[in-house]
C-alpha positions in Angstrom: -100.0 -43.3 44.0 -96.6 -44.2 43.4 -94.9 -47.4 44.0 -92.7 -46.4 47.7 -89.9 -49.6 46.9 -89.2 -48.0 43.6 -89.3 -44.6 44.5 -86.3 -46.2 47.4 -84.5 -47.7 44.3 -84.2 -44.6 42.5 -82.3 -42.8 45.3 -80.0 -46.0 46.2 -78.8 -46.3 42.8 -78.7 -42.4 42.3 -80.8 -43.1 38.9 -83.9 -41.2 37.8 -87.1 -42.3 36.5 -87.3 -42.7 33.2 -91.3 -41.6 33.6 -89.8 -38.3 34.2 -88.5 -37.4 30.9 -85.0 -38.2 31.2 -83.5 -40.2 28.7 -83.0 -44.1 29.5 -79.1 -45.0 29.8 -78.1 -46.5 26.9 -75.3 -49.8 26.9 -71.8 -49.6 27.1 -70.1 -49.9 23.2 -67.8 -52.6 23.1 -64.3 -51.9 21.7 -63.7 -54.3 18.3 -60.4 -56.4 17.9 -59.4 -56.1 14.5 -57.7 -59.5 13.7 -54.4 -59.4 11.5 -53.3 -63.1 9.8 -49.5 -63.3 9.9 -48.6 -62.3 6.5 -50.4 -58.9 7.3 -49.0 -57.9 10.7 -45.5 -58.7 8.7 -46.2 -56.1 5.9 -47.4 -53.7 8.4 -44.3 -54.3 10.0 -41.6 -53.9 7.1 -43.8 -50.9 5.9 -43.3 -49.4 9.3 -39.5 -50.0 9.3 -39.8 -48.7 5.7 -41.3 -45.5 7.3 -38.4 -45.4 9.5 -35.7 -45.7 7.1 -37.3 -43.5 5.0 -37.6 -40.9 7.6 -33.5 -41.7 9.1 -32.5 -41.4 5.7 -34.7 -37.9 4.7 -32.9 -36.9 7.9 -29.7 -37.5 6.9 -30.3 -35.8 3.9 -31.4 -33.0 5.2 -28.5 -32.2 7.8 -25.9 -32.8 4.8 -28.0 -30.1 2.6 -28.0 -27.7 5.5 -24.5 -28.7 6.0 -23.8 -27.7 2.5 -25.8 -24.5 2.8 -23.9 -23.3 5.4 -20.6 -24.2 4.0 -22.0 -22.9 1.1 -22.9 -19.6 2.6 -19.3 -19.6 4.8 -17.7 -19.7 1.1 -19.6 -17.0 -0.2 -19.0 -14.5 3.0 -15.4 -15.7 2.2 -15.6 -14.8 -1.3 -17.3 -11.5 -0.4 -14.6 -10.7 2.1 -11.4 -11.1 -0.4 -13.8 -8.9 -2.8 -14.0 -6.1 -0.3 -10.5 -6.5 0.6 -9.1 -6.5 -2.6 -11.5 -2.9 -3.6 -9.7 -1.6 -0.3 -6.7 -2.6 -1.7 -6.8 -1.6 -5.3 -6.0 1.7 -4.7 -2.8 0.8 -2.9 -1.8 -2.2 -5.8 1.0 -1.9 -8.0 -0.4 -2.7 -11.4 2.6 -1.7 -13.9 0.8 -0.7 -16.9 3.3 -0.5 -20.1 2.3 3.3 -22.4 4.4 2.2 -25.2 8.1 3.8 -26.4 9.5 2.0 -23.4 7.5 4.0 -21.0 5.9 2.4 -18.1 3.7 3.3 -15.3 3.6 2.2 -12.1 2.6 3.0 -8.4 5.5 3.4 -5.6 5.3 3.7 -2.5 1.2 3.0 -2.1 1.0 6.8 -3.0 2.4 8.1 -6.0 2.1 7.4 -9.6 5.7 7.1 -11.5 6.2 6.9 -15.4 9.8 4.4 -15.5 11.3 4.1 -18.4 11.7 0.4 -19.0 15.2 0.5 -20.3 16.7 1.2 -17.6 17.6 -2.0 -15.5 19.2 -0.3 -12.3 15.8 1.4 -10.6 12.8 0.7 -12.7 13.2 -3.4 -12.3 12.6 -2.3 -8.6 10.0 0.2 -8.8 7.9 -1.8 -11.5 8.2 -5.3 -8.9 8.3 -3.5 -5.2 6.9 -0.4 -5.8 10.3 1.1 -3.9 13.9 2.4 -4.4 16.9 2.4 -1.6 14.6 1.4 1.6 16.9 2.9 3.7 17.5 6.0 2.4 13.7 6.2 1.9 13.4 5.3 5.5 15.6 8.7 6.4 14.4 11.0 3.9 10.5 10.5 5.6 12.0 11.5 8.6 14.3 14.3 7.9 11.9 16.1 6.0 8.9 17.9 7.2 6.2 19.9 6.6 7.2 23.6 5.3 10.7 22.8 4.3 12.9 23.6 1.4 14.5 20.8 -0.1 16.5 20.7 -3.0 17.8 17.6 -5.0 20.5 17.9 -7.7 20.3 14.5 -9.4 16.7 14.3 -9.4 16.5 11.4 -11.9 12.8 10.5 -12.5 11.7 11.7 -9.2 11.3 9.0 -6.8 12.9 11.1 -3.8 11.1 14.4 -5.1 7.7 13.1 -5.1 8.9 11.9 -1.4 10.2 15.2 -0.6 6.7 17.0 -1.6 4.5 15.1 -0.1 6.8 15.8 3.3 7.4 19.6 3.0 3.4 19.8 2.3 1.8 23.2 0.5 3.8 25.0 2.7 7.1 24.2 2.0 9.0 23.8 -1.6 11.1 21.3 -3.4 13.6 22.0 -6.4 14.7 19.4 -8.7 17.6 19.4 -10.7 18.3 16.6 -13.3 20.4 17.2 -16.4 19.2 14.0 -18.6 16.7 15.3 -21.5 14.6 11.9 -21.6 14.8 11.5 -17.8 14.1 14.9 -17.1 11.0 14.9 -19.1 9.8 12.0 -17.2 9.8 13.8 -14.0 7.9 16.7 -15.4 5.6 13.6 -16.0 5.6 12.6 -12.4 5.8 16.1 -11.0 2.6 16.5 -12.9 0.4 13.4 -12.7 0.9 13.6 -8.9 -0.4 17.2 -8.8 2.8 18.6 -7.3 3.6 20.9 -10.0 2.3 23.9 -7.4 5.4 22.9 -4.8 8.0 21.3 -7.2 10.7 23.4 -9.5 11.7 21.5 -11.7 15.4 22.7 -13.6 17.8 20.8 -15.4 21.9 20.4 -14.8 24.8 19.5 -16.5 27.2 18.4 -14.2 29.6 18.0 -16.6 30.3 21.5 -17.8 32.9 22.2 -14.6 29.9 21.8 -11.9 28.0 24.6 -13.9 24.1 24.2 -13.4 22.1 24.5 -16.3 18.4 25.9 -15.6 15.5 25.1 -18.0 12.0 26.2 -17.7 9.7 22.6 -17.0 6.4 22.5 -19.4 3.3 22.3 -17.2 2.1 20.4 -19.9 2.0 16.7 -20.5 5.3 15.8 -23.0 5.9 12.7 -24.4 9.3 11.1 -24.1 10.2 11.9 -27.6 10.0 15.8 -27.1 13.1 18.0 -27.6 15.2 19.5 -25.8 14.8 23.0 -24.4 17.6 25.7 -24.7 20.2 25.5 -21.6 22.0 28.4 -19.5 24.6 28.0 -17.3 24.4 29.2 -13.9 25.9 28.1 -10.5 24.0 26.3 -7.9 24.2 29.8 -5.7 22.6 31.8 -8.6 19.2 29.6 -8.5 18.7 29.1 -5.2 18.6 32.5 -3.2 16.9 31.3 -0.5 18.2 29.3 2.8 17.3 25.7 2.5 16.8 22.8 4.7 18.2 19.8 2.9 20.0 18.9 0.0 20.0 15.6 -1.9 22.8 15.4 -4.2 24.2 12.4 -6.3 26.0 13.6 -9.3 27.2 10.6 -10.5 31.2 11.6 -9.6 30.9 15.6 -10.0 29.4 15.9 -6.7 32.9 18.1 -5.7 32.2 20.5 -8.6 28.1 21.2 -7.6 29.6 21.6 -3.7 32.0 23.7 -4.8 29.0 26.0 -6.4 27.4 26.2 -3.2 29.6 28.4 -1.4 27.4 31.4 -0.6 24.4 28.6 0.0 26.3 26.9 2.7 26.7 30.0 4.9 23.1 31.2 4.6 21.9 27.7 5.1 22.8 27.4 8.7 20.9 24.0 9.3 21.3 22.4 6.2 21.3 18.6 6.0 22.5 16.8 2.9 22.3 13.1 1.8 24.8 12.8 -0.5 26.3 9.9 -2.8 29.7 9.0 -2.6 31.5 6.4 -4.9 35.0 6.6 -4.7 35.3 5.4 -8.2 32.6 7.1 -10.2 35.0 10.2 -8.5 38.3 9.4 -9.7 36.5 8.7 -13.2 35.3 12.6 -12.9 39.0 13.8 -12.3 38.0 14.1 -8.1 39.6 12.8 -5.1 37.5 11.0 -3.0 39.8 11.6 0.1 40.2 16.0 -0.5 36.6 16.0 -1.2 35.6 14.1 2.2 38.4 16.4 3.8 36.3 19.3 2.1 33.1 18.2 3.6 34.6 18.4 7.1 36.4 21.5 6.6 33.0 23.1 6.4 31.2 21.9 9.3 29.9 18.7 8.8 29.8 15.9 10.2 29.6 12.2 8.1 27.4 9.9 8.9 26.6 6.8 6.3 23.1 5.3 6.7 22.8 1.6 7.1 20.5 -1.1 5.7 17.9 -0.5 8.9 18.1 3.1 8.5 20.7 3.7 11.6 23.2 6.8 10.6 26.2 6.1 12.9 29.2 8.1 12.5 31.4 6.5 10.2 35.6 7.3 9.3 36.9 8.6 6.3 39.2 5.2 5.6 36.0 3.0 6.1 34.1 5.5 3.3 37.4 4.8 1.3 37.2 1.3 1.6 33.7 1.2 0.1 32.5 0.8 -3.5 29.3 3.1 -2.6 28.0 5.0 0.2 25.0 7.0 1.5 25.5 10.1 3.7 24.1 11.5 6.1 26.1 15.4 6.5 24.4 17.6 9.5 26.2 20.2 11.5 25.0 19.1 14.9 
C-alpha cells in the first residue's frame, strides 16, 4: 500500500515519482568564471582595438576604392561619350587633306567636298580653316534659291556657290556654271563630280575678256587632274547658251560684268523674275575700260532695283553714290 504523506508531496511540489519511470531531475550546471591575470585582459584588449582599427581602416579603404571605381567608371562614360560624339561628328569635320600639285581637299559647309587649290590665298585660306566663303552672301543665296529653279553663275570659280545652288534647286531644277580659268575650271568639274551633281550642273567655260563674248566648252564627266589641257573654245553670247527663262543669276566677272550684261539682252526680257547677285568693284571696272556709274545707271534702266547685302545678311536698298564710295560691293538686283 502506498505511503498517503508521500503520495501528498508529490502533488504539492507538482513532482512525479521517480518509481514511476520518469527520469530523476538532475542538478542545476553551474556557470564557470574564467579568470584573466592583468597582462591577459590587456592583450585581449589591444587585440580588440587592433580588430577595430583594422576593421575602421579596411573601411576606409574600401569607400576610397569604390570611390575610385566610380570615378573611374564616370571617366570612362565620359570617355565613351566624346567617342560617340566625335563618330557623330566625323562626318561633319573639316579635315583638309593635301592630294599633291598644290591641290587640296576639304569639306565646306558640313556638306560638300571641295578640291582648293592651295595657291591661291584669297578663298582657299578660308575654305581649308572655316569650311566657308562670304557668310553673308551664303546666308542669301540659301534663301533665294529653291527647289526647281534655274540658276546660272558666270564666274563660277571652283564652285563654292554652285555646289550651294544645286543642292537648293534639288533634281528638279538646274544650275549652269560658267568659269573661264583652265586650272580653276577643271577644279570644278572636280567638285561638280565628287559631290554627285554632275546630273543637275552644266558646267561651260567664259572668257570675259574677249568683248563679254562667252566661250562654251564641253565639261569631262570624268575625273581630270589639274595638269590636263585645255579644251578647244567657241565664242558665243550669254543669250545663245541659255534659251531658257531663269531664276537667278550670280555674276562676278572680275570688272567685265557690263560686257556679260550687255549679252543678256534677249535673257532679261524672257526672264521676268530674275534675281541677280552681282559683284561690283568700282575699280576692277575702270581697270576693264567700264564706268561704274553708266553701268549702275544701266542696271536701273532695266528694271531693277539695287540692293547691297550686309554683313548679317540684311539687303536694304542702298544709293548709287554710297556703291561709288565703296571699294567692293555685293548686290542684291530684283524687280519687285
Amino acid at each position: 500500500m502506498s505511503n498517503p504523506d508521500a503520495v501528498a508531496t508529490g502533488r504539492a511540489t507538482g513532482r512525479k515519482n521517480p518509481g514511476s519511470g520518469e527520469r530523476p531531475p538532475q542538478a542545476e550546471e553551474t556557470p564557470q568564471v574564467v579568470n584573466f591575470t592583468v597582462e591577459e585582459a590587456e592583450g585581449l584588449n589591444r587585440m580588440l582595438q587592433a580588430t577595430v582599427e583594422n576593421f575602421t581602416a579596411q573601411s576606409k579603404i574600401n569607400d576610397q576604392l569604390v570611390s575610385r571605381l566610380l570615378d573611374f567608371e564616370k571617366k570612362l562614360a565620359d570617355l565613351d561619350a566624346q567617342v560617340r560624339r566625335a563618330l557623330e561628328a566625323g562626318t561633319r569635320e573639316r579635315l583638309p587633306l593635301y592630294m599633291g600639285n598644290s591641290l587640296a581637299l576639304c569639306r565646306i559647309l558640313d556638306s560638300f567636298l571641295m578640291y582648293v587649290d592651295t595657291r591661291d590665298t584669297r578663298m582657299t585660306p578660308h575654305l581649308l580653316l572655316e569650311g566657308c566663303w562670304k557668310p553673308a552672301q551664303t546666308r542669301v543665296m540659301s534663301r533665294l534659291v529653291t527647289r526647281g529653279m534655274r540658276v546660272v553663275e558666270v564666274g563660277a570659280q571652283t564652285g563654292y556657290f554652285t555646289l550651294l545652288a544645286a543642292a537648293g534647286t534639288g533634281p528638279e531644277g538646274q544650275v549652269v556654271a560658267l568659269e573661264p580659268e583652265t586650272r580653276t575650271f577643271e577644279l570644278l568639274n572636280l567638285n561638280v563630280q565628287v559631290n554627285g551633281l554632275a546630273h543637275r550642273v552644266r558646267t561651260l567655260t567664259v572668257d570675259t575678256s574677249n568683248g563679254g563674248g562667252i566661250a562654251e566648252r564641253a565639261a569631262h564627266r570624268k575625273s581630270r587632274g589639274p595638269a590636263s589641257r585645255p579644251m578647244p573654245e567657241t565664242f558665243a553670247p550669254l543669250d545663245e547658251l541659255i534659251p531658257d527663262p531663269i531664276d537667278v543669276l550670280l555674276l562676278d566677272a572680275q570688272g567685265n560684268e557690263p560686257q556679260v550684261f550687255a549679252g543678256m539682252r534677249g535673257l532679261l526680257p524672257r526672264s521676268p523674275h530674275l534675281t541677280i547677285l552681282l559683284e561690283f568693284a568700282p575699280t576692277l571696272l575702270e581697270r576693264s575700260g567700264n564706268s561704274p556709274r553708266e553701268f549702275l545707271c544701266a542696271l536701273r534702266a532695266a528694271g531693277f532695283e539695287i540692293r547691297a547685302i550686309t554683313p548679317q545678311a540684311s539687303t536694304p536698298a542702298i544709293e548709287d553714290a554710297a556703291l561709288l564710295a565703296s571699294p567692293a560691293s555685293t548686290l542684291l538686283l530684283d524687280r519687285s
